[in-house]
C-alpha positions in Angstrom: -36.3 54.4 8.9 -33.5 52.6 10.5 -32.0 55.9 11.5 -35.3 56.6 13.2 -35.5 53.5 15.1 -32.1 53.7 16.5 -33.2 56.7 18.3 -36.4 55.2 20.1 -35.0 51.7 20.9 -31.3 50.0 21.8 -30.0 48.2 19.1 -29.0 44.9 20.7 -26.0 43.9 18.7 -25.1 39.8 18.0 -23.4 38.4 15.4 -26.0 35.9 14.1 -29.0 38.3 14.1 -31.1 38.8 11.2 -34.0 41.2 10.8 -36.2 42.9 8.1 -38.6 45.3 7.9 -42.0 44.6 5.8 -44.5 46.4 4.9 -48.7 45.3 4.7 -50.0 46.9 1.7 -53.7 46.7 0.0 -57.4 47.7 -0.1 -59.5 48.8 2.9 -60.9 45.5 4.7 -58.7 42.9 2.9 -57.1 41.8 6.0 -54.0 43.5 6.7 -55.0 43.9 10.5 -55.8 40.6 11.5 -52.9 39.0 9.5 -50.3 41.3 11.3 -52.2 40.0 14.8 -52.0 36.2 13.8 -48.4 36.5 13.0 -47.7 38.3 16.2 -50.2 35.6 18.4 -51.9 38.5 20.0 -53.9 41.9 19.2 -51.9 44.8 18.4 -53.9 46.3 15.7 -57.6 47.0 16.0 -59.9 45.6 13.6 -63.7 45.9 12.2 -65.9 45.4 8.8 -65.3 49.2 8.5 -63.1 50.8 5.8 -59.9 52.6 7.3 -59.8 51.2 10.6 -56.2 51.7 10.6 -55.6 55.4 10.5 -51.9 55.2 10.7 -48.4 53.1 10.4 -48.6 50.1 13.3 -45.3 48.4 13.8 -45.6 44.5 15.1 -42.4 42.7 15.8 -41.8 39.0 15.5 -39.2 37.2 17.0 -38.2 33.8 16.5 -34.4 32.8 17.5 -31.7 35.4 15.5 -34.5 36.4 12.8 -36.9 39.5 13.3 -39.4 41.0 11.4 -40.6 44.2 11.7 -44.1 44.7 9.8 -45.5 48.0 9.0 -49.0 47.7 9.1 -50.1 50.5 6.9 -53.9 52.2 5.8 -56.0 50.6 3.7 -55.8 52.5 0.4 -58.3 54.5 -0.8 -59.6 57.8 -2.2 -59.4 60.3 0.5 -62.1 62.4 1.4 -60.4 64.6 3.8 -57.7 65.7 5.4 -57.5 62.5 7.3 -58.0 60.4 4.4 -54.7 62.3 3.1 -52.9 61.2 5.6 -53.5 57.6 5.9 -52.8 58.0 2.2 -49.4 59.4 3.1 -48.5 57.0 5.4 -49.1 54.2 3.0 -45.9 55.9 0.9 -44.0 56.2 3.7 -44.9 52.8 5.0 -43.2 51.3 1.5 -40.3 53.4 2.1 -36.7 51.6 2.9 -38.5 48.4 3.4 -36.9 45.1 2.5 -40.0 44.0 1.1 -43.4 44.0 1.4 -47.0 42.0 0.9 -50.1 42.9 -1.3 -52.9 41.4 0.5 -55.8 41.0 -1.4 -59.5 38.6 -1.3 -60.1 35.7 -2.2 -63.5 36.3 -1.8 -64.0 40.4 -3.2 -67.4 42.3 -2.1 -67.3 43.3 -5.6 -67.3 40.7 -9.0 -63.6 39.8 -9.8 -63.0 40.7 -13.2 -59.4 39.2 -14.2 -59.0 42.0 -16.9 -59.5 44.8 -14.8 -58.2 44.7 -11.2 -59.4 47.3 -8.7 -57.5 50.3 -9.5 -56.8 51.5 -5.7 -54.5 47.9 -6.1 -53.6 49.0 -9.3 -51.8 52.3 -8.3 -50.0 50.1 -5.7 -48.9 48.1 -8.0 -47.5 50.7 -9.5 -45.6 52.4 -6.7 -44.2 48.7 -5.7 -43.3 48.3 -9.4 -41.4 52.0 -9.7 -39.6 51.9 -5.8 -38.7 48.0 -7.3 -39.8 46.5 -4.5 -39.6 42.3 -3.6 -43.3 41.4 -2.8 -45.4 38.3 -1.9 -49.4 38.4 -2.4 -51.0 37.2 -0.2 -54.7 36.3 -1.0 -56.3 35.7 2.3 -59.7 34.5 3.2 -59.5 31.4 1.5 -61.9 29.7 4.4 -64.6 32.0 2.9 -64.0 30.2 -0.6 -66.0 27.1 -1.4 -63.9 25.9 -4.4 -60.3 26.6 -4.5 -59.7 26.2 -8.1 -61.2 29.8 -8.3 -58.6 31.1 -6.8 -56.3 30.5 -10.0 -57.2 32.9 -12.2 -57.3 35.2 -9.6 -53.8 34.6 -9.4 -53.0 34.7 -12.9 -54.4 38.3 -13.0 -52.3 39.6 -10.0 -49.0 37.3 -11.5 -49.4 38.9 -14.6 -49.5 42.9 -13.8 -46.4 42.1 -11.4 -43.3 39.6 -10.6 -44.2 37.9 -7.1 -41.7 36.5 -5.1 -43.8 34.0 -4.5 -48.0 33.8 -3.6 -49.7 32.0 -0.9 -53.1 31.7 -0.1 -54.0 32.1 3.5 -56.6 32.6 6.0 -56.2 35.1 9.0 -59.2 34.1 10.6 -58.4 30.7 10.9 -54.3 30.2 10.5 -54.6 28.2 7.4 -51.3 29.3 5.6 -49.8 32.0 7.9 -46.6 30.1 8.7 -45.7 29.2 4.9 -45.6 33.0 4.8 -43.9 34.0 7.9 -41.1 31.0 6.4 -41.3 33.1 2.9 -40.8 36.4 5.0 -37.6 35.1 7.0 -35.9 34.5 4.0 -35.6 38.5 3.2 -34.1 39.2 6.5 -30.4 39.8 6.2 -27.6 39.8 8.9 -27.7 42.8 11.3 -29.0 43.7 14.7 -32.4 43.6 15.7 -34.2 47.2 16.2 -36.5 46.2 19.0 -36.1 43.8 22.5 -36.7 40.1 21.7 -39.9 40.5 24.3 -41.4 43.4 22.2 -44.2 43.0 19.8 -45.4 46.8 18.3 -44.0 50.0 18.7 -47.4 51.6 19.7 -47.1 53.5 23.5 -49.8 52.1 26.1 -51.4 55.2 25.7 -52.4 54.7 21.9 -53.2 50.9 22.4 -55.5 52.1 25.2 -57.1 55.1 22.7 -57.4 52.5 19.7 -59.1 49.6 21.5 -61.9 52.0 22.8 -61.9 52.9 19.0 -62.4 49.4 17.8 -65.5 48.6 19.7 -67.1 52.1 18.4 -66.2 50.6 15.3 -67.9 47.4 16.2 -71.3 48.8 17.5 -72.4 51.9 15.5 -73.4 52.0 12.4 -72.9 53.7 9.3 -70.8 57.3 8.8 -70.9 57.4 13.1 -67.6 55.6 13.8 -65.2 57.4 10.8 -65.8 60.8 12.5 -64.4 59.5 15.7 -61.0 60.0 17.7 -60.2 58.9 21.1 -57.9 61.1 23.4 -56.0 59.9 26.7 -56.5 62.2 29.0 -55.4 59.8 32.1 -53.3 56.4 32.3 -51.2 55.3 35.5 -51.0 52.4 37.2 -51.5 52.2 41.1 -51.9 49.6 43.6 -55.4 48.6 45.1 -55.6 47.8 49.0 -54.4 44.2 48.2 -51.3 45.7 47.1 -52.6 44.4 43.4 -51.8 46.8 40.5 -54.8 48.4 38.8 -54.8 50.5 35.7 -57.0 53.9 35.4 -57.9 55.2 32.2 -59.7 58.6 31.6 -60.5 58.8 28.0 -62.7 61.5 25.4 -64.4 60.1 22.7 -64.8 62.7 20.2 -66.8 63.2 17.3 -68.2 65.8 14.3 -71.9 66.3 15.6 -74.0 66.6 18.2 -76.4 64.4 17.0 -73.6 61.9 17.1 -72.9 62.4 20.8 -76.5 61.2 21.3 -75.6 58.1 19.6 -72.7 56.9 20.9 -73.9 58.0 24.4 -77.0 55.9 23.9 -80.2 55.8 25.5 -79.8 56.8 29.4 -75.9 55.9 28.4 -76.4 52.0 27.1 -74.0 52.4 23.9 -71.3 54.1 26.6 -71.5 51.5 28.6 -71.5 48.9 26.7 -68.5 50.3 24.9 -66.6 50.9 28.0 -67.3 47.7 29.5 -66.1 45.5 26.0 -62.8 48.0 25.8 -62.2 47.0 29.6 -62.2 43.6 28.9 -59.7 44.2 26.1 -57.3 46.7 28.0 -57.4 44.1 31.0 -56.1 41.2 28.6 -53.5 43.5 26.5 -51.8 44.7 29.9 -52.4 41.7 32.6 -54.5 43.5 34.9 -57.9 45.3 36.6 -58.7 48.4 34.5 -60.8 51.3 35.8 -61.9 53.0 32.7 -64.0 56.2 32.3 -65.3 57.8 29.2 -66.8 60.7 28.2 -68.0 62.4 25.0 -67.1 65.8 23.2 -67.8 67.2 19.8 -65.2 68.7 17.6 -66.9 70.0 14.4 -65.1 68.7 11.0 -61.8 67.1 13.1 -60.9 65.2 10.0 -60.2 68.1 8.5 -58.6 70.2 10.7 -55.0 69.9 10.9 -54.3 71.0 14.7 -56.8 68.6 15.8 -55.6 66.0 13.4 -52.5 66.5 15.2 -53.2 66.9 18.6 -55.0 63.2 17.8 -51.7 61.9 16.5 -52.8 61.3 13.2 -50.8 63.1 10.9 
């Protein structure tokens, strides 16, 4: 990995710097997302109530002083269905690879009844892979605003403790802050003396292009329901920046949504073009804030039957 990054980015060299690189492991919809965005103090992953809204490995970058983190947020893991399941699969291995350490997020409020002797197995298996690659790891049980009394959360740490050697656990809450710091202090003390792999100023390694692709993603996420948003990929076909006649800069976006059926076009389309607009409009307000400026954004919609399991097109996504 380190190799790789020395390729893409100028290693600044100082003799006090510090870095590490940590990986975000656990089930679909425990949090990874929106922890890796509260660390960070802005958006760089997308996130819904939908399983697998990450697809792929999202790198954030915090910097504070000579120490640097580099997370690897990875796919929530999970049974794949498809071709594209397989992948996110994949990159959740390759995501705990040459890692200094990483962090098991898990609930501490489960949609499903905890049951201390038999975790979910999905957390199980990674478990199991952090256990064989001997891996240091923290858990992290987040959503502790969501839980009335705290002294439940015990034996729900007393089951994780006992199927695995923590570094240390802290309960947390993404959504509100509660905790985040006592694990970004925890964190710091894994990185070890070396130059940092990104510009002090940087924060992911995603390219404009992608941010741009996965923000009008995340509100298709947001507003349809049910197997709609999986079977959906967004493709830049356009970005630039130009000036307007005040000399201001303005961003254009061009962008196809695409998706398995035509019955799905109608949806996300909408009545006389509603849904489209309404997406468009909530991704502009998101692509305006991300990049500090006017966005003209057009969408349009195009079917690609069975993407997800289609390697060229799982490629030609960026996917794989």
């Amino acid at each position: 990995m380190a190799k790789e990054f020395q390729e893409k980015k100028e290693i600044r060299s100082g003799g006090d710097e510090r870095s590490a690189f940590i990986a975000l492991v656990g089930r679909p919809n425990v949090g990874k997302s929106s922890l890796l965005n509260r660390m960070l103090g802005q958006k760089v992953a997308i996130v819904s109530d939908k399983p697998q809204t990450t697809r792929t490995r999202i790198m954030g970058v915090l910097t504070k002083g000579d120490d640097q983190l580099v997370f690897i947020d990875t796919p929530g893991f999970h049974k794949p269905r498809n071709r594209l399941g397989e992948n996110m699969i994949r990159a959740v291995g390759e995501g705990l690879s040459d890692v200094e350490a990483c962090v098991l997020v898990v609930e501490a409020v489960p949609k499903f009844r905890f049951d201390p002797e038999h975790l979910p197995p999905a957390e199980l298996e990674l478990l199991q892979t952090i256990r064989r690659r001997k891996l240091k790891a923290i858990l992290a049980v987040n959503k502790i605003d969501l839980l009335e009394d705290k002294e439940e959360l015990l034996p729900m740490i007393a089951a994780y403790t006992a199927q695995y050697d923590f570094a240390v656990v802290v309960p947390l809450s993404a959504a509100t802050g509660d905790g985040v710091e006592v694990l970004e202090g925890e964190l710091m003390g894994f990185t070890r003396p070396g130059p940092h792999f990104f510009a002090d100023g940087d924060v992911t390694d995603q390219p404009d292009r992608v941010m741009v692709a996965e923000i009008i993603r995340e509100k298709l996420l947001r507003l349809l329901d049910k197997e709609v948003p999986h079977g959906i990929a967004v493709g830049i076909e356009r970005f630039y920046e130009r000036d307007n006649a005040a000399g201001e800069p303005i961003l254009e976006a061009e962008a196809v949504i695409y998706c398995e059926r035509d019955s799905h076009k109608g949806i996300i389309i909408g009545k006389k073009g509603a849904m489209l607009k309404q997406v468009g409009s909530l991704a502009r307000q998101d692509i305006e804030a991300f990049f500090g400026c006017k966005t003209n954004l057009q969408l349009w919609v195009k079917v690609k039957e069975d993407w997800r399991n289609r390697p060229g097109l799982i490629h030609g996504f960026g996917l794989d």
